[in-house]
C-alpha positions in Angstrom: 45.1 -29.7 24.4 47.0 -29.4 21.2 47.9 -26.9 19.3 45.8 -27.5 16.2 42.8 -27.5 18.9 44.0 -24.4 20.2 43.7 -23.0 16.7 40.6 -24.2 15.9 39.0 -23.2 19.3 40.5 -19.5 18.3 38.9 -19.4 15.0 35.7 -20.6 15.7 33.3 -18.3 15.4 31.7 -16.5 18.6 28.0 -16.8 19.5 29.0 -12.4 20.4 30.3 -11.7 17.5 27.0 -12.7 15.7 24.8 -10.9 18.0 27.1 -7.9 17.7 27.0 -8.0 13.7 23.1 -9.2 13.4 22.6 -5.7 15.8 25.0 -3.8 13.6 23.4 -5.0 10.2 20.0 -4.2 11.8 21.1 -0.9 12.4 22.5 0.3 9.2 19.0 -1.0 7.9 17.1 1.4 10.3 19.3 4.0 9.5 18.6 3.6 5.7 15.2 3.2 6.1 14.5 6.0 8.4 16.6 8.1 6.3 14.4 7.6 3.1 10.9 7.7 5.6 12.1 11.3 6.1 12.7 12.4 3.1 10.0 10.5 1.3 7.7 12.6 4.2 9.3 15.9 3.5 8.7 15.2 0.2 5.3 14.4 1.1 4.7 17.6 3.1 6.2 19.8 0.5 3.9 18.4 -2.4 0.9 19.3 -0.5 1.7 22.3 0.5 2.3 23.2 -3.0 -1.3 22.4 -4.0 -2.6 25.9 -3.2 0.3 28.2 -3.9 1.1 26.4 -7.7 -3.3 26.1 -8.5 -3.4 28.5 -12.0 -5.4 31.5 -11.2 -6.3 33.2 -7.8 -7.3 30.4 -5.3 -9.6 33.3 -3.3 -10.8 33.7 -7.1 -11.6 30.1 -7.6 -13.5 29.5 -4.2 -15.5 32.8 -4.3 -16.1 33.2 -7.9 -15.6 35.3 -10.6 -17.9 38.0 -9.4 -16.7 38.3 -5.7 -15.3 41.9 -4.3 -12.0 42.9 -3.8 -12.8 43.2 0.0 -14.2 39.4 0.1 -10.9 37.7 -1.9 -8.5 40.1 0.3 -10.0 38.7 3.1 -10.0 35.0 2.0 -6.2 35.7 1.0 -5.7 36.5 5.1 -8.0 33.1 5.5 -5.2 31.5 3.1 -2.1 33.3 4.1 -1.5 33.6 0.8 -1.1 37.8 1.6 2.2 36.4 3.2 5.6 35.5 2.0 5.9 31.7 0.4 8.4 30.9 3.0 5.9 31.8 5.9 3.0 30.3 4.3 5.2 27.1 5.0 6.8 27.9 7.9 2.7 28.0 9.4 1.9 24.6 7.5 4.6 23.0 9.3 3.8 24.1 12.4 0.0 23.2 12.1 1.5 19.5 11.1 3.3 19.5 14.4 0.4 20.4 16.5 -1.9 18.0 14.3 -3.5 21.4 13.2 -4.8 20.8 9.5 -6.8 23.7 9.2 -10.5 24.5 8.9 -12.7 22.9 6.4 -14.3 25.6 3.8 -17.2 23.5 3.6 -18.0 22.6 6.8 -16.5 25.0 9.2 -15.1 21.9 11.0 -10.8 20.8 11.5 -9.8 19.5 9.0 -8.2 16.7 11.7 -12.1 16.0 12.5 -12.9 15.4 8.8 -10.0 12.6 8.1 -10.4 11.2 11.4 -14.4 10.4 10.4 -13.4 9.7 6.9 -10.8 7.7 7.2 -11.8 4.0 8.5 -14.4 4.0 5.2 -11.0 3.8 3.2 -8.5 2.0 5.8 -11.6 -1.1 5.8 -11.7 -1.3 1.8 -8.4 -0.8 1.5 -6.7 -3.2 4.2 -9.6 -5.8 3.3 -8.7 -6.0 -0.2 -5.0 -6.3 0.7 -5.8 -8.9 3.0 -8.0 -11.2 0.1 -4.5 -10.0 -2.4 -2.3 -12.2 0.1 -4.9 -15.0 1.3 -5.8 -15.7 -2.4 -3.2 -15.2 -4.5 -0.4 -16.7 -2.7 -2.1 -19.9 -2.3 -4.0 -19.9 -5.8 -0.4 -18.9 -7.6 1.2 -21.8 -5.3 -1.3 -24.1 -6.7 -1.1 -23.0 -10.1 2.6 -23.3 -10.0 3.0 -27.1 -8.3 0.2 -28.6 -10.8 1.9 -27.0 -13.9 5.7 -27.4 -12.8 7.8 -29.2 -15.3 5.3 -28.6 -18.5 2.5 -30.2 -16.6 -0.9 -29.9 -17.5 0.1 -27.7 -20.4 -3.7 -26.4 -20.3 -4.2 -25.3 -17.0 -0.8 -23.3 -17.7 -2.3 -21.7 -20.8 -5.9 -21.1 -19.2 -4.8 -20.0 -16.0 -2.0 -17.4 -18.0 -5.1 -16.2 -20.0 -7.5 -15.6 -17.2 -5.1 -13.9 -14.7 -3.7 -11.8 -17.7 -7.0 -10.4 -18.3 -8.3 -10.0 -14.9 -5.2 -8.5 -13.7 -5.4 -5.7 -16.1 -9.4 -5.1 -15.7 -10.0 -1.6 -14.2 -10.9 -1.5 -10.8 -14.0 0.9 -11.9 -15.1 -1.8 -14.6 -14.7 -4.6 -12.1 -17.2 -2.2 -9.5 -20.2 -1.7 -12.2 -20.1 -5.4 -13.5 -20.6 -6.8 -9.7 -23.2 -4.1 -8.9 -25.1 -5.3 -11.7 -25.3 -9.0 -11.0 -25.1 -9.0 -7.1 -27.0 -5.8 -6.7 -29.3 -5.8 -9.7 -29.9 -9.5 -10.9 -29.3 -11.3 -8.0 -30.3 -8.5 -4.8 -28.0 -10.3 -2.8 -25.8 -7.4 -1.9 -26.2 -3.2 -0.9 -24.8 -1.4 -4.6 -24.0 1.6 -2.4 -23.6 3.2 1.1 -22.5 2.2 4.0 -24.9 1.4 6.3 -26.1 -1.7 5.4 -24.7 -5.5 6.3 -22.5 -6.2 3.8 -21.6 -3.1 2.3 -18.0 -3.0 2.2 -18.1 -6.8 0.1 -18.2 -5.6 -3.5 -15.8 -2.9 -3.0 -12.8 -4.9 -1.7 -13.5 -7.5 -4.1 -13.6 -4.8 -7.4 -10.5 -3.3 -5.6 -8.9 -6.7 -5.5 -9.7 -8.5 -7.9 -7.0 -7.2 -10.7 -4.3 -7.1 -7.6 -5.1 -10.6 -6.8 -4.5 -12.2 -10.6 -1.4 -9.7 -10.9 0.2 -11.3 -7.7 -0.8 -15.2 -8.6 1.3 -14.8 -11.5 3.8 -13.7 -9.6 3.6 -16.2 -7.2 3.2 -18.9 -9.9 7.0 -17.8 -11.3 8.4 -18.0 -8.1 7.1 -21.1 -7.5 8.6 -22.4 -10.6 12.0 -21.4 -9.4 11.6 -22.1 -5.9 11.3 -26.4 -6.8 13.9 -26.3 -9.6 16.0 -25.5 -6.3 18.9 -28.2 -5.4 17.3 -28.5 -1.2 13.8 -28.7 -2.9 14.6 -31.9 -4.8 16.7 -33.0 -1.7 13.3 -32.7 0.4 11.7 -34.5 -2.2 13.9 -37.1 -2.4 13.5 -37.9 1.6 9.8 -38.9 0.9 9.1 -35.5 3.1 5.2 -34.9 2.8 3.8 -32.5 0.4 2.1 -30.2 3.1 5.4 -29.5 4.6 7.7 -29.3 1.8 5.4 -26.8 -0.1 4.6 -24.7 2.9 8.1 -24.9 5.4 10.4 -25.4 3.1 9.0 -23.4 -0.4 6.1 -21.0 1.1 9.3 -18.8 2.7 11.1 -18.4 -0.1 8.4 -16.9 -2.3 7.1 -14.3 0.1 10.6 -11.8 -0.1 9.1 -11.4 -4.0 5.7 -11.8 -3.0 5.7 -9.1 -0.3 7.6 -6.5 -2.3 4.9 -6.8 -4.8 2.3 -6.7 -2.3 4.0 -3.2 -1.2 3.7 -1.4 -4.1 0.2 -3.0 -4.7 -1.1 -1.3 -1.4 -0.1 2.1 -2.4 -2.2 1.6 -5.6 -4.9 0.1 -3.6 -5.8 3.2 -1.3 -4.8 5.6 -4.5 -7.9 3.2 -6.2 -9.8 3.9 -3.0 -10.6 7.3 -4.3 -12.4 6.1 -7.3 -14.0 2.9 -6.0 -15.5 5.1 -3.1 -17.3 7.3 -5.8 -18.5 4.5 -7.6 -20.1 3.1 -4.3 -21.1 6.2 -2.8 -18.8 5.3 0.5 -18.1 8.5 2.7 -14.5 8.0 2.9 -11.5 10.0 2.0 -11.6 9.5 -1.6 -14.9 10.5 -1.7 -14.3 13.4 0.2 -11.4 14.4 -1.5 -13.4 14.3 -4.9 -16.5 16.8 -2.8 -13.4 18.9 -1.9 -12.5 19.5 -5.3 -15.6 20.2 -6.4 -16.1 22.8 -3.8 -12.6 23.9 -3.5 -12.0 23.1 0.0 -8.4 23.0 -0.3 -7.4 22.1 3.4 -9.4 18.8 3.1 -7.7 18.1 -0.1 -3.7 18.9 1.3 -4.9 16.7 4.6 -6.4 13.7 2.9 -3.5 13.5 0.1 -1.2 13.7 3.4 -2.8 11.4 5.5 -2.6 8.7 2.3 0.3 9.3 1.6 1.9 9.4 5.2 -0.4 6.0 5.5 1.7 4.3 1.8 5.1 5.2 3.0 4.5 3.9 6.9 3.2 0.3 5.1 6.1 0.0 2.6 8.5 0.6 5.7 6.8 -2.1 7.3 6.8 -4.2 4.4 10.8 -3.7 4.2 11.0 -4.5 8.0 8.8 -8.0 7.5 11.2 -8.9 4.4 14.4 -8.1 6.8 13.1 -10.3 9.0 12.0 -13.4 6.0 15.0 -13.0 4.6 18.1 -11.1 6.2 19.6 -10.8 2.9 17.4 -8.0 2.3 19.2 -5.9 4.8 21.6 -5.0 2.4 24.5 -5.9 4.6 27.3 -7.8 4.1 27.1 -11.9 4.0 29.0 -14.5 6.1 29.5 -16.4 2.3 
């Protein structure tokens, strides 16, 4: 063998090596990410914790009334802990989270663990199912969009579709519920306008809970799109009389969902905080209606446990959402490149 073989034999790159750095870049990632889960959760734990101790006023004074005893609020300030130091009160939240101990419920008597536990799938179903008609619509309707109109084509599809999804992406999820309860419940009686119980129920809340998400992300989706076939392997597919099926979903499909599911990320969070209001509007027991009844009624353990159980429930899906983009697209990783 000669010596310039020997060379490039010792250069070459070994299959080890790669594993050893994909591993290493993986786990900087996890170390990032769990980093910022914990601190976006003690963040999370501290904020709700806070709710009673910073509420203006007396909080035994605001459950009881104005005219309760001094005998009744000293007693509901043991109920509270509040007759104990701030740095105990939290040093007996944090154990309760540990043991999954949220309290009692003023209201009902009941754990608070009980309550979310019964509330929450109302909420996870309305929530999850409008995420799920985000993706499956508006990736392949802002795909669409964005191949017929590439290039200053069909110059007024671009201008109707712009004005459309403009104006439905900004429509108010609460608007978007009344306007479908009054044609599909009213005029046309084809769907429940309320409850839970019926077949059906849960249709017209994920689609006024989507329906602004979905238009928001199309555009999106119609941008990247635009960019995606100006791109130098796009034309080069193109050119190799490659079908239109595959090039637009192998080759340009995985390039538009880093963008697409970063998006969808922040959507979510928005989409269970919209949960609270779109559960009032269709009178669904779940935790934003029961977080609204807890207000009402001052039942401030139900109100710390379902803020923390939503908010646990955003930060968990946005950590997946960064693990799904790390595995699209490695560059996402944030470690260094091979260029």
């Amino acid at each position: 063998m000669s010596t310039v073989e020997l060379t490039a034999l010792a250069d070459a790159p070994k299959p080890g090596i790669h594993r050893r750095f994909a591993r290493s870049t993986w786990g900087a990632f996890a170390l990032r990410r769990l980093g910022g889960l914990a601190l976006s959760l003690a963040l999370l734990v501290l904020l709700t914790f806070l709710i009673v101790p910073l509420i203006p006023g007396d909080p035994a004074i605001a459950i009881l009334g104005p005219d309760a005893t001094p005998d009744a609020i000293a007693a509901m300030h043991e109920r509270l802990n509040l007759d104990l130091p701030l740095w105990t009160q939290f040093g007996l939240y944090l154990q309760g989270l540990l043991t999954f101990d949220l309290g009692d419920s003023f209201r009902y008597g009941t754990p608070v663990t009980t309550t979310i536990l019964t509330k929450l799938p109302y909420t996870a179903t309305i929530a999850f199912g409008s995420i799920a008609v985000v993706v499956l619509v508006a990736i392949p309707l802002g795909m669409l969009i964005g191949v017929l109109t590439r290039g200053g084509r069909r110059s007024w599809l671009a201008t109707g579709f712009g004005a459309v999804a403009g104006f439905l992406a900004s429509f108010p999820a609460y608007v978007a519920a009344t306007l479908l309860i009054i044609v599909f419940a009213i005029w046309l009686h084809l769907l429940p306008a309320g409850g839970a119980t019926a077949p059906g129920s849960f249709v017209l809340p994920i689609a006024a809970l989507a329906i602004g998400p979905t238009f928001a992300v199309a555009r999106v989706v119609r941008q990247e799109t635009f960019g995606v076939l100006a791109q130098d392997y796009i034309r080069t597919a193109r050119g190799r009389r490659i079908r239109a099926a595959v090039l637009y979903l192998r080759h340009a499909l995985p390039n538009l969902m880093a963008s697409t599911l970063t998006l969808t990320g922040l959507i979510l969070a928005g989409l269970l905080g919209g949960a609270v209001i779109i559960e009032t509007v269709f009178s669904l027991p779940g935790l934003g209606m029961e977080i609204v009844q807890a207000i009402i009624y001052r039942d401030y353990p139900v109100i710390q446990g379902a803020i923390l159980t939503i908010g646990a429930i955003a930060i968990l899906i946005n950590l997946l959402i960064d693990v799904l983009l790390g595995v699209i697209d490695p560059r996402t990783l944030g470690g260094p490149t091979n260029d």
